[in-house]
C-alpha positions as CSV (number, residue, x, y, z in Angstrom):
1,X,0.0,0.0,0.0
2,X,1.0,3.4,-1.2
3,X,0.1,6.5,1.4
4,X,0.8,10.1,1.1
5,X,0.4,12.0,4.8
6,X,0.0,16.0,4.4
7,X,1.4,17.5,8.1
8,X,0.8,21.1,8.3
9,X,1.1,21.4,12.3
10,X,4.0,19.9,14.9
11,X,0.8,17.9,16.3
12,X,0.2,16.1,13.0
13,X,3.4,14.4,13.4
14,X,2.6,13.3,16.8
15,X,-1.2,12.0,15.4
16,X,0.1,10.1,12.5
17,X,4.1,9.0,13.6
18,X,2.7,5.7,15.1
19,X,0.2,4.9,12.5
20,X,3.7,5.1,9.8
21,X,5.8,3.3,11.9
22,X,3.1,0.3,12.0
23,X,2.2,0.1,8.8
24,X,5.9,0.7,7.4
25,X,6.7,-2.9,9.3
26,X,3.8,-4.1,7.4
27,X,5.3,-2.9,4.0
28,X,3.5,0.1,3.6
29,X,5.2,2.8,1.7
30,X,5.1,6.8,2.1
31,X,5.3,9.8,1.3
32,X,5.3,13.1,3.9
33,X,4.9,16.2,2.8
34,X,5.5,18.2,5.7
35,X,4.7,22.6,6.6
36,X,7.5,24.7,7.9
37,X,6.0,25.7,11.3
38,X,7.4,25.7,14.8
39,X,9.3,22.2,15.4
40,X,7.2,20.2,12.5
41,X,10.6,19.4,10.4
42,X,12.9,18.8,13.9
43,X,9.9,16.3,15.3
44,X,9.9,14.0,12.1
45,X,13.8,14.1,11.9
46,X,13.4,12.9,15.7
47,X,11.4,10.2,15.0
48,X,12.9,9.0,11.8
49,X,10.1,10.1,9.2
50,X,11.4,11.3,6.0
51,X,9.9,13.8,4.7
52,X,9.8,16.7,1.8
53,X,9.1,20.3,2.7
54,X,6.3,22.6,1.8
55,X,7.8,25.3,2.6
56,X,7.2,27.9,5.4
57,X,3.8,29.7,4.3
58,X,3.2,32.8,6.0
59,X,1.5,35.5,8.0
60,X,0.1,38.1,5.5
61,X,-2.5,37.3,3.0
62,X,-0.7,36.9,-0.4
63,X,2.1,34.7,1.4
64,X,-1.0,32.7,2.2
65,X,-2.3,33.0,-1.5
66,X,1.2,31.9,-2.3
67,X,1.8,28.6,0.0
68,X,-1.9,27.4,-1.5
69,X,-0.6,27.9,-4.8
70,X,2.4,25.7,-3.9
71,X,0.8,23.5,-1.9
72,X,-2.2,22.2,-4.2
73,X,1.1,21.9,-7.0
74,X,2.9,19.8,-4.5
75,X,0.1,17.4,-3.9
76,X,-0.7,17.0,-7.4
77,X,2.5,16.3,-8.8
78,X,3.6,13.9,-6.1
79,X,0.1,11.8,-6.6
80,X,1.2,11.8,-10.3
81,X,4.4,10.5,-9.4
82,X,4.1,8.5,-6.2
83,X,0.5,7.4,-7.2
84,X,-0.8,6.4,-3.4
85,X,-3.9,4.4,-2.6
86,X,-4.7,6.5,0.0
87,X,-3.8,10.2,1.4
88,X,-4.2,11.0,5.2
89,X,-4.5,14.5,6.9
90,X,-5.9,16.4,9.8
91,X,-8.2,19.0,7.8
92,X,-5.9,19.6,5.1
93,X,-8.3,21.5,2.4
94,X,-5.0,21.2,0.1
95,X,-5.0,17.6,0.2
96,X,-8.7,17.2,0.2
97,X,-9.0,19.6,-2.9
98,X,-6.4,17.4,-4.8
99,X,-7.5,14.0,-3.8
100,X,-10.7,14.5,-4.7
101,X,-9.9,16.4,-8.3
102,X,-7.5,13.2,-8.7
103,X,-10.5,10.4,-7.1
104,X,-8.1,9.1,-4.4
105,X,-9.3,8.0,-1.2
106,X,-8.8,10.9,1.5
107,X,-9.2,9.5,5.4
108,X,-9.4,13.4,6.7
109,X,-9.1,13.2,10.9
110,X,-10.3,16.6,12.9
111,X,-10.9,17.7,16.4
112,X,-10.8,21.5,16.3
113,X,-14.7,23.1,15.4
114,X,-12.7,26.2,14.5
115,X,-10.9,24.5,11.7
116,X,-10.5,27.3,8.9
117,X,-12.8,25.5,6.2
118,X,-13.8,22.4,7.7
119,X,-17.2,22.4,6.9
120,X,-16.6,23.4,3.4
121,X,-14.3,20.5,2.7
122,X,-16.8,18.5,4.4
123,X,-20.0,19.2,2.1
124,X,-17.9,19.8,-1.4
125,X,-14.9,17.2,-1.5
126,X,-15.3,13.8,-1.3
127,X,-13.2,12.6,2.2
128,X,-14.1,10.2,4.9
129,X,-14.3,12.6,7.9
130,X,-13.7,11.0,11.4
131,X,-13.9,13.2,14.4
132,X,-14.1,12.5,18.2
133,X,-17.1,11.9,19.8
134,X,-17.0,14.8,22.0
135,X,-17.0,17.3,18.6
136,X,-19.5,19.8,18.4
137,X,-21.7,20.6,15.5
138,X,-25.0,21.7,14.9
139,X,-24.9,21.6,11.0
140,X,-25.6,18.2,10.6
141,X,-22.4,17.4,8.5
142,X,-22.3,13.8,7.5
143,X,-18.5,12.4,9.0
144,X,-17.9,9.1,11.4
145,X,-17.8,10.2,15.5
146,X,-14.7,7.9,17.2
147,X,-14.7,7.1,21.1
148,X,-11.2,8.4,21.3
149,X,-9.3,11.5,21.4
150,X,-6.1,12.2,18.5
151,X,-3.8,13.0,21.6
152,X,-4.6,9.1,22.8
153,X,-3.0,8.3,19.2
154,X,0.6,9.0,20.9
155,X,-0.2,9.5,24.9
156,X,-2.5,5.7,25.5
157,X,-0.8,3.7,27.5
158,X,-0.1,1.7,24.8
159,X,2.2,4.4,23.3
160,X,3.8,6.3,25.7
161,X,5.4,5.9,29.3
162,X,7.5,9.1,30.6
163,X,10.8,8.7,31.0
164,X,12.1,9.9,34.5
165,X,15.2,11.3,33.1
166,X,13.5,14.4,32.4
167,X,13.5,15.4,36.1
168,X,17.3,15.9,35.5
169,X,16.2,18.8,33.9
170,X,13.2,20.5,35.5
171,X,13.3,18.8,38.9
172,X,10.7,16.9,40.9
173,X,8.0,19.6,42.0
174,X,6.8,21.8,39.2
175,X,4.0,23.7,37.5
176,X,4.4,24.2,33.6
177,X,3.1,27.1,31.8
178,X,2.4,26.9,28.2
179,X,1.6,30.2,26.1
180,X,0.7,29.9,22.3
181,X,1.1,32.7,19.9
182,X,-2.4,32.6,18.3
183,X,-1.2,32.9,14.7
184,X,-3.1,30.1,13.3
185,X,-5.9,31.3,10.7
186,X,-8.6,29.8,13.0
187,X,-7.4,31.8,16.1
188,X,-7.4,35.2,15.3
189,X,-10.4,36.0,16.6
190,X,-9.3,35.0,19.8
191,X,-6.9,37.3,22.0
192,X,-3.6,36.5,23.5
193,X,-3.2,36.2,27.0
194,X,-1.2,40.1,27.9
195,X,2.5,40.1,29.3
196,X,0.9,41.4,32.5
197,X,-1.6,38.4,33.2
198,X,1.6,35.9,32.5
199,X,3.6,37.4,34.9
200,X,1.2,37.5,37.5
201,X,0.2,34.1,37.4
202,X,4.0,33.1,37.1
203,X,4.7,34.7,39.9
204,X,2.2,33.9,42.2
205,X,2.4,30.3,41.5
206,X,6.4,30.6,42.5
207,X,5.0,31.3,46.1
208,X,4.3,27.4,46.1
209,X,6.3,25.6,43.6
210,X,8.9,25.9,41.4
211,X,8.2,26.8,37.8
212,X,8.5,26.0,34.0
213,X,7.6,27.9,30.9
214,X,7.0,26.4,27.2
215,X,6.5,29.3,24.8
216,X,5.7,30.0,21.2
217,X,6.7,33.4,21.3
218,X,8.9,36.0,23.2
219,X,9.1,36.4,26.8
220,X,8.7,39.2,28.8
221,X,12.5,39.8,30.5
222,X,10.7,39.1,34.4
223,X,9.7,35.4,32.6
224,X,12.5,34.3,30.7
225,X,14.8,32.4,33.4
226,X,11.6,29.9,33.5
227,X,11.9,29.3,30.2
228,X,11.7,25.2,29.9
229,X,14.3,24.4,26.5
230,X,14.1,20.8,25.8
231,X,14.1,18.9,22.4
232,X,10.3,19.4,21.5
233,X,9.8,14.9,21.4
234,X,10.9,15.7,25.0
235,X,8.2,17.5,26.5
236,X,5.7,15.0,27.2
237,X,7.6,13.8,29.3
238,X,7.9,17.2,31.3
239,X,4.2,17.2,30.7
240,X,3.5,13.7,32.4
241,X,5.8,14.4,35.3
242,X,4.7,18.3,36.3
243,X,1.5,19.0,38.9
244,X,-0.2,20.9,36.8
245,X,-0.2,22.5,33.2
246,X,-1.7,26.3,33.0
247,X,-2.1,28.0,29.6
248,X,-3.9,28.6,26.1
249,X,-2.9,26.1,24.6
250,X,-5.8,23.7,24.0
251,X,-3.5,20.8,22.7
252,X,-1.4,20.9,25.8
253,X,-3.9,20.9,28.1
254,X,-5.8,17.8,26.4
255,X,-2.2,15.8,26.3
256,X,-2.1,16.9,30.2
257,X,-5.1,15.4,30.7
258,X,-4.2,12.3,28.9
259,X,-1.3,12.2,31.2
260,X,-3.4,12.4,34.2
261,X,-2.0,16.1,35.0
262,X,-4.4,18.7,35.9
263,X,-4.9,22.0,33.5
264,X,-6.0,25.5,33.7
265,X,-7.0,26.5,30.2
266,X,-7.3,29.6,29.0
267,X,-8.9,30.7,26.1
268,X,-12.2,32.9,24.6
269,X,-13.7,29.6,22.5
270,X,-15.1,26.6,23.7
271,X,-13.9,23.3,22.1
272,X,-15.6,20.0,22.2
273,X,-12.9,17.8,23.6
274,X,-12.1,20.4,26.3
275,X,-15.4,21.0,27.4
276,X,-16.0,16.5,27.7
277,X,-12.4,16.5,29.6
278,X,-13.8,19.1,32.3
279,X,-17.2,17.8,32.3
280,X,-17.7,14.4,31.7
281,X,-13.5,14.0,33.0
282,X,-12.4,16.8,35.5
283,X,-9.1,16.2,34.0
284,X,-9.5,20.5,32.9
285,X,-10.8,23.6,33.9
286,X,-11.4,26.0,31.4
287,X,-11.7,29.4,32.1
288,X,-13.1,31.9,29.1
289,X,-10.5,35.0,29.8
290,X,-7.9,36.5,32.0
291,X,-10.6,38.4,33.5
292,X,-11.4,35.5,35.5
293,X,-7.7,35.9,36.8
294,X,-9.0,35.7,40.9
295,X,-10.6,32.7,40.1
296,X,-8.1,31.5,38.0
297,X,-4.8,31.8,41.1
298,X,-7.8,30.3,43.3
299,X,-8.2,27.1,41.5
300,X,-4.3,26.8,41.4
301,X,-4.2,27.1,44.7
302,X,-6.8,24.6,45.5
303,X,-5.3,22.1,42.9
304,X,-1.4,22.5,44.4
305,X,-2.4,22.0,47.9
306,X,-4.5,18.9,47.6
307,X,-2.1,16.0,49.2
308,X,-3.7,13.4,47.4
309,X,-3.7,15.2,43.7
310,X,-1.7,12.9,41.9
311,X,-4.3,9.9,43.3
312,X,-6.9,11.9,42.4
313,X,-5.7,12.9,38.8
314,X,-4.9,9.6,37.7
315,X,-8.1,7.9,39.2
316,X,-9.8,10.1,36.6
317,X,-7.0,9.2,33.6
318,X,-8.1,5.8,34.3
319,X,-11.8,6.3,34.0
320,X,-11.3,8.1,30.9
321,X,-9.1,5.5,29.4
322,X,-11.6,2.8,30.3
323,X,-14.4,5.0,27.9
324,X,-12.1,5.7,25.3
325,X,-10.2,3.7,22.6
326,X,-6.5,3.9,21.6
327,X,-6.8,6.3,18.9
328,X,-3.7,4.5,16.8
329,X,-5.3,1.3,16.2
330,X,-9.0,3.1,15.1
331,X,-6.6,4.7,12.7
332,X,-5.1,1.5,11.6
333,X,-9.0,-0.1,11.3
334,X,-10.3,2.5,8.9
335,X,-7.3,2.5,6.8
336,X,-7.3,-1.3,6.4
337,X,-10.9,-1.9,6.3
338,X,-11.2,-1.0,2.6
């Protein structure tokens, strides 16, 4: 079997890396075509994934114009050439365009609601569409719900076990902090978390514990000795082994929660596999904006100086584990079913 993977984000690698490593034993062959952004290229060089580049892309709108352009020419030439059996992608409307222009079978995975053109791909090109269970939608879009989350592709038990060495690093008491630039197309609308709100809650929370910081973008000069730097296959480990994550980023709080590790997440949108892991889990507590900032250090507080947290924590891992599938091997159903 031939498969071309599209990767456009550093959590696409993590998503697909053990579905390619499986099927590779199996004889599979692939092709990734891999963004630019953040640590995308240095994650697939750490786990041994050849790839080609697409190129960086950009911020401004005829940079955008310009990596579609090269994108959709990309995908078509390499189908040409490499002519797959199947393409694979978390909401890639490139790949979805071109597979569908080309009549290859497109398995398209998504969690995020506010995925720029979701729907559209959804209703016009012809992909199979699997999403978690907890997504939300009120369009009736026809796509395949899965008991699973894509973060329990690479964080099951199955998958993943930290290793201790980390604490080398960042010690044995900690609380990490992870703050996300909010670049992506689908998070404009929302609004950064200000210098002034970080620094507060970084510095009340080093009352109690010591502290680590994972960040997209600068640092203010009062934050940057907490700045965590670890090779970026590295930091679920730091995740699995910290008391509690606090931050806007949605897909570190959900691979906290898979980890058993409390989060505080911050951010203006509500996303369906958030909102299950708070409600149905307890694993996070999202708050809508900084302006809940009182309530925010309160719940922080409560969390740190519960004795029995880790207990606690990982009781509730283990009741969401028991209701949800490992991700990987839904993957490697629906590929091989057809």
């Amino acid at each position: 079997m031939k498969i071309l993977v599209d990767i456009g984000h550093p959590a696409h690698v993590h998503y697909f890396r053990n579905l390619i490593g499986i099927l590779e034993k199996e004889g599979a062959e692939f092709k990734v075509l891999a963004r630019d952004k953040d640590v995308t290229h240095d994650l697939l060089d750490a786990y041994g994934i050849k790839f080609t580049s697409k190129g960086k892309g950009g911020e401004g709108i005829l940079d955008r114009i310009e990596y579609t352009i090269s994108s959709l020419i990309q995908l078509k030439r390499l189908i040409e050439e490499f002519k797959p059996d199947l393409c694979i992608s978390h909401a890639s409307p490139y790949l979805a365009f071109v597979a569908s222009v080309m009549g290859v079978r497109h398995i398209m995975f998504n969690e995020n609601e506010r995925a720029t053109f979701f729907r559209f791909i959804v209703r016009y090109f012809n992909s199979e569409v699997y999403t978690p269970e907890s997504f939300i939608d009120g369009k009736n879009i026809c796509y395949s719900k899965l008991p699973s989350y894509l973060r329990l592709a690479y964080l099951h038990k199955n998958h993943f076990s930290p290793d201790p060495n980390i604490l080398e690093v960042t010690g044995d008491d900690y609380v990490l902090f992870r703050f996300v630039s909010r670049k992506a197309l689908h998070d404009r609308a929302g609004m950064s978390l200000s210098e002034e709100f970080k620094v507060k809650l970084v510095t009340e929370l080093r009352k109690f514990t010591n502290v680590w910081i994972s960040s997209e973008g600068d640092l203010p000069d009062q934050l940057k000795p907490y700045k965590l730097t670890l090779p970026p296959h590295k930091m679920h480990d730091a995740i699995a082994y910290s008391s509690m994550l606090i931050g806007d980023s949605g897909s570190m709080s959900a691979e906290a929660a898979m980890l058993g590790v409390p989060s505080i997440f911050i951010y203006h949108y509500e996303l369906g596999y958030i909102k299950e892991l708070q409600d149905k889990y307890g694993l996070i507590y999202h708050f809508e904006s900084e302006l809940s900032e009182n309530l925010i250090l309160q719940k922080c507080k409560v969390i740190l100086s519960n004795p029995d947290r880790e207990t606690v924590y990982q009781s509730r891992r283990d009741n969401m584990l028991s209701e949800k599938e490992d991700m990987t091997r839904l993957m490697l159903d629906i590929v091989n079913y057809n």
